[in-house]
N, C-alpha and C positions, 0 to 999 in steps of 0.2 A: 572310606578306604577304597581304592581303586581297585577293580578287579580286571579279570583279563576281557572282559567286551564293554569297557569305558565305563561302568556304570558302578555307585557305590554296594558295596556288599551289606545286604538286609536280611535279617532275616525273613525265610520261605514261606508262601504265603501256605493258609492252612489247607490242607489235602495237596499240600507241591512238597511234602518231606523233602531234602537233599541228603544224601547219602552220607553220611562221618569220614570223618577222614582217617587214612590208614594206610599202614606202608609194611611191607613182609622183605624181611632181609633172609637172601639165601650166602651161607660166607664156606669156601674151601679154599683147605690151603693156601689162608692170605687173600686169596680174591672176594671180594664181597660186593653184592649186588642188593639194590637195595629198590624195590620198585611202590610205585607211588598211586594210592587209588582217592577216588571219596572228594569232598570238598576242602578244601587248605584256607578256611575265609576265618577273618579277627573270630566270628561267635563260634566256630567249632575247634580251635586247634590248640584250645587246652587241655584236649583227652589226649593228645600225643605229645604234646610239649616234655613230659617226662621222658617217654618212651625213646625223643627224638636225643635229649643231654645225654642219658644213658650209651645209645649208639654212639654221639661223640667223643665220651671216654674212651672207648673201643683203643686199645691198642693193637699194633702187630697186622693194620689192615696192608698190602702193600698196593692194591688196586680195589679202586670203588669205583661200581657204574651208578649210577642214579637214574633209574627209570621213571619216566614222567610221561610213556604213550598213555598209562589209561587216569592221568590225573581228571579231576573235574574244577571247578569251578577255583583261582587260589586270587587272594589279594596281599598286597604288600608285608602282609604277617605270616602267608604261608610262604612265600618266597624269604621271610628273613630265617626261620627256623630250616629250610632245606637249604639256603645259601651257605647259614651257619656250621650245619654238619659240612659242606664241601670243604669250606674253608677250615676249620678248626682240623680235620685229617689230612686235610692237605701239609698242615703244620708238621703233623705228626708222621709225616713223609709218604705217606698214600698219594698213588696218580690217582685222580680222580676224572669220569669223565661225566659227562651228562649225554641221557637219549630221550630223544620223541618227547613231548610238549609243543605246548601251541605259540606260537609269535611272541602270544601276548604275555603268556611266560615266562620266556626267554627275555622278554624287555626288563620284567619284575625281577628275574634273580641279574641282570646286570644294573640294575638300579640298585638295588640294596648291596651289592660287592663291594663298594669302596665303605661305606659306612662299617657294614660285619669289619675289614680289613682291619678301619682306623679304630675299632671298636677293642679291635685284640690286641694292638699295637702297645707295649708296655710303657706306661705313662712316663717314667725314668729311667734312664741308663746309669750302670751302678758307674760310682764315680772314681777314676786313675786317679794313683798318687804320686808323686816323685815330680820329675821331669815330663813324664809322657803325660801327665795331669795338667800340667802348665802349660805343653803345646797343644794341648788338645780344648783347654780353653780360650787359649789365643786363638789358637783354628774358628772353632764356633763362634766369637766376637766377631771374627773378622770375614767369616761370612753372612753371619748376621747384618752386619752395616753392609756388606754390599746388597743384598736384598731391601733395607731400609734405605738405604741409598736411593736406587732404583723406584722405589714406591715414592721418595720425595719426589725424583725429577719428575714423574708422571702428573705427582699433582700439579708442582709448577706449572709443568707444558700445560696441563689439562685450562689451567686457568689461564695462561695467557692465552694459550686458544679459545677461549670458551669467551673471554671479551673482545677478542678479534671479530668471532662470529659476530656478536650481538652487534658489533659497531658495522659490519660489514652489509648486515641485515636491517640497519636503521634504526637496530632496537639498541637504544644508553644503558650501559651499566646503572641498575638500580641506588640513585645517591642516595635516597631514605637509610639505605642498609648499612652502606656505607657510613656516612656520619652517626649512624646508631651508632655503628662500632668505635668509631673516630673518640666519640664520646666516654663509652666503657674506658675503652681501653687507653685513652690517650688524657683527655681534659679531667677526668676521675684520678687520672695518677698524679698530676699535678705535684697536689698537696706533699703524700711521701718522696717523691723525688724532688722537690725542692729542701724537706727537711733531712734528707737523709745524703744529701749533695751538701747542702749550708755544713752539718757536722763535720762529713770528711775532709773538709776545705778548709775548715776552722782547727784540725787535727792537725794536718799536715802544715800550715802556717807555724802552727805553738810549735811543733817538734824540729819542722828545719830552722825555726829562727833560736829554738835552745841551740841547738846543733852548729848554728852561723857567729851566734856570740862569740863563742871563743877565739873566731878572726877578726871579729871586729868587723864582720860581711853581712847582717841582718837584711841589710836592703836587699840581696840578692835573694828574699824570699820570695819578693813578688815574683823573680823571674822563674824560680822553683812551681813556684803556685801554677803561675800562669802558662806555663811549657805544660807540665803533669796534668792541669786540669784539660784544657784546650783539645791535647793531643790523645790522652789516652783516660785518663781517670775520667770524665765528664760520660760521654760514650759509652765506655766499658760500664761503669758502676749503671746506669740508665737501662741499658740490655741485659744484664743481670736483675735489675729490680723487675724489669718487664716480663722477663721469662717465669721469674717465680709468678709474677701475676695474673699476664693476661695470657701465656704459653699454656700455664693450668687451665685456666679457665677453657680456653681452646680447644683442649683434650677431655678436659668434663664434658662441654656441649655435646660436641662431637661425637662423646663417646656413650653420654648418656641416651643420643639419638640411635645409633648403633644397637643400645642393647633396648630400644622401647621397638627397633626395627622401621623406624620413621625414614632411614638412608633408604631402607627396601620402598617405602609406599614412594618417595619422593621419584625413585628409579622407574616405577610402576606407573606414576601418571606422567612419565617422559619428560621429566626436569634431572638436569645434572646435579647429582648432590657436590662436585665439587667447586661448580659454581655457584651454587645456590650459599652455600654453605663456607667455603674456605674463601672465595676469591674475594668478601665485603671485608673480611677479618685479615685476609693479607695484605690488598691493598688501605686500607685505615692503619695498618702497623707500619708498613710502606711512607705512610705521611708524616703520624706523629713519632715517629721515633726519633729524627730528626729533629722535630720540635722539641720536644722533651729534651733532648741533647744540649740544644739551646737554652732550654731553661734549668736546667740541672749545673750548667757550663757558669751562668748567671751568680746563681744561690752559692756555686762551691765560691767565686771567686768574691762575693759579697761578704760569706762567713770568714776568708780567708783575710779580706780588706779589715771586716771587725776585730778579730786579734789580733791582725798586726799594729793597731792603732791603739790595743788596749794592752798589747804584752811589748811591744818591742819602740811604740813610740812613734811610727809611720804612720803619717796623718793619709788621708783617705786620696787627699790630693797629691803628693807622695807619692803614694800606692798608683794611681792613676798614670802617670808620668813614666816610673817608670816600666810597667806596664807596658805604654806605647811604644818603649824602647825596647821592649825585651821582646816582643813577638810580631808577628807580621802576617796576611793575610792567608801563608799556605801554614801555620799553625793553628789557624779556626780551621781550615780544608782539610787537615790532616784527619781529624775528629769527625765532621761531618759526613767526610766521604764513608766511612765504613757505615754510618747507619741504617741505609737501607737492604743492606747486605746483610747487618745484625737483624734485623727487621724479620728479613725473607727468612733465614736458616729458623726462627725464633716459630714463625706461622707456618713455617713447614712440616716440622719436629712435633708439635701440638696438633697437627692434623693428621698426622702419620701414625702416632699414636692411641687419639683417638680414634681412627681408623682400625686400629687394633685390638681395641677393648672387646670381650667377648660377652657373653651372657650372665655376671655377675658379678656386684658389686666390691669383690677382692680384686678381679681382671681390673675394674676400673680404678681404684687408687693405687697397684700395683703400676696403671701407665701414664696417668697424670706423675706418680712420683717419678717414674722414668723420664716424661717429657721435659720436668723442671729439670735434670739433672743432666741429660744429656745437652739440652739450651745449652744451659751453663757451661756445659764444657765446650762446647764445639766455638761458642763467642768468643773463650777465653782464646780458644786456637787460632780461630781469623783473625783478634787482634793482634796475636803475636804473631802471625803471617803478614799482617800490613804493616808491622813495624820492620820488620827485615824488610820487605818491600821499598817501604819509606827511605830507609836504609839506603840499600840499593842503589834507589834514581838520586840518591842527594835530594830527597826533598820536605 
């Protein structure tokens, strides 16, 4: 425990007694002064701890001095119980001042101020009903994201600066870390994103060719298929599967380093935790997301090839054909282009959050559940943002 001449507080060696600690309040008429003697150290300032709540009940004070010329020796425990009383009468509308004490004092009750502060601050605010409830929860959403906001772009910056440096410096982006992740989170998904691409592709095939029958238009499922998969379904369904998986896991890491305190050691031996840590994980989601896109793009249009060959009669060849008729090079671009964009918001969102997790394990599935869902929403938004876009240029 630090005391006021740097050194931790022990107790006295034997024939060195230190004095107890003790405080005499003289109070009229509203004014009260309260002056401070004796040692304030962790092993004595449980014979006044009482003495000290008691005085903070105190109502009806309107001026408190707190004298501190003739204290002795205090460390961070006797500066939280005299900080406590200033602050907790200050609530109760007492001006409060403080006199005389040493430097080192005065450094100890401005350290423990903000903690006593956040310590009394009421955990909930009771909550508005009606209309003034509804804007005052929009209000707080929407200063919320702009503060999250802000902590995304820093990380971004952080990392693109932070491999600027190292390439500026001579020193390469660590590939090992990279293709770790490349792997996790990219060649590991494979598997479900080919079977859960081949389903929805084989779904929407059966339901637009029930749907074509009745004009006698069946062939024009391929082009159904082939436009929906290419441009938006292929992409979108890929970025969704990936936020639920590696967006979580992103915010676990993260967040699990957070609360073991390994972001502090990493800061402490002078390595960037946001490179160290987000920028192998963003750029590897940067690569394969695209891929994955391509291959998810594959399985939907294979699963869709197979029912139409088995429900409608369109031989594979067929299917192929017209295909080539029905799409053209800026309908793979259309799809493509948004990925690494779905990529970025996906590894940003998951580090933002796990950035967030605090010191127990409710903080932490409270923000992994946050990160999967916010992902999700915000991909869904960019892709409707590039489809008006698309729109737009005619393209």
């Amino acid at each position: 425990m630090l005391t006021e001449d740097g050194t931790d507080a022990s107790p006295p060696e034997v024939g060195g007694a230190e004095p107890p600690p003790q405080f005499e309040e003289n109070e009229a008429d509203g004014a009260m002064r309260v002056r401070f003697s004796g040692t304030w150290t962790t092993a004595e300032i449980g014979a006044v701890d009482r003495g000290m709540r008691e005085l903070e009940k105190r109502r009806g004070i309107r001026s408190l001095v707190l004298d501190l010329s003739e204290l002795g020796r205090i460390d961070t425990a006797g500066a939280w119980l005299i900080k406590r009383l200033a602050v907790t009468q200050e609530k109760f509308g007492a001006q409060v001042a403080i006199e005389g004490g040493t430097r080192s004092a005065g450094i100890l009750l401005a350290a423990v101020d903000d903690a006593i502060r956040h310590e009394q601050e009421p955990d909930t605010v009771p909550a508005r009903r009606g209309i003034l409830g509804l804007l005052e929860t929009i209000g707080r959403s929407v200063y919320q994201f702009g503060g999250e906001f802000i902590l995304g772009m820093h990380i971004l910056g952080a990392t693109i600066r932070g491999s600027q440096m190292k390439l500026g410096r001579g020193h390469a982006v660590n590939p090992a870390a990279v293709v770790s992740q490349m792997d996790r989170m990219g060649v590991r998904a494979v598997p479900v994103v080919v079977l859960m691409s081949t389903i929805v592709g084989a779904i929407v095939a059966q339901q637009g060719a029930f749907q074509l029958r009745y004009f006698g238009a069946e062939i024009f499922v391929v082009d159904l298929v082939g436009i929906l998969v290419l441009r938006e379904m292929g992409v979108l369904l890929t970025a969704i599967m990936i936020a639920g998986r590696s967006g979580s896991a992103i915010t676990a890491e993260v967040g699990s380093m957070k609360m073991r305190e390994e972001i502090d050691a990493l800061t402490v031996i002078g390595l960037n935790p946001v490179g160290v840590l987000v920028m192998p994980r963003l750029a590897a989601l940067v690569i394969m997301l695209p891929c994955l896109t391509v291959v998810a793009n594959f399985a939907a249009i294979g699963g869709a090839m197979g029912v139409s060959w088995v429900y409608s009669g369109i031989t594979p060849e067929a299917f192929i054909d017209r295909m080539r008729d029905a799409i053209d090079l800026s309908t793979v671009l259309a799809g493509l282009i948004k990925a690494p964009f779905m990529a970025i918001i996906i590894g940003i969102i998951g580090s933002v959050e796990g950035m967030k997790v605090e010191g127990s394990a409710e903080s932490l599935g409270r923000h992994v559940t946050s990160s999967v869902v916010k992902s999700i929403f915000i991909v869904i938004v960019v892709d409707g943002l590039f489809a008006m876009f698309y729109a737009a240029i005619d393209f």
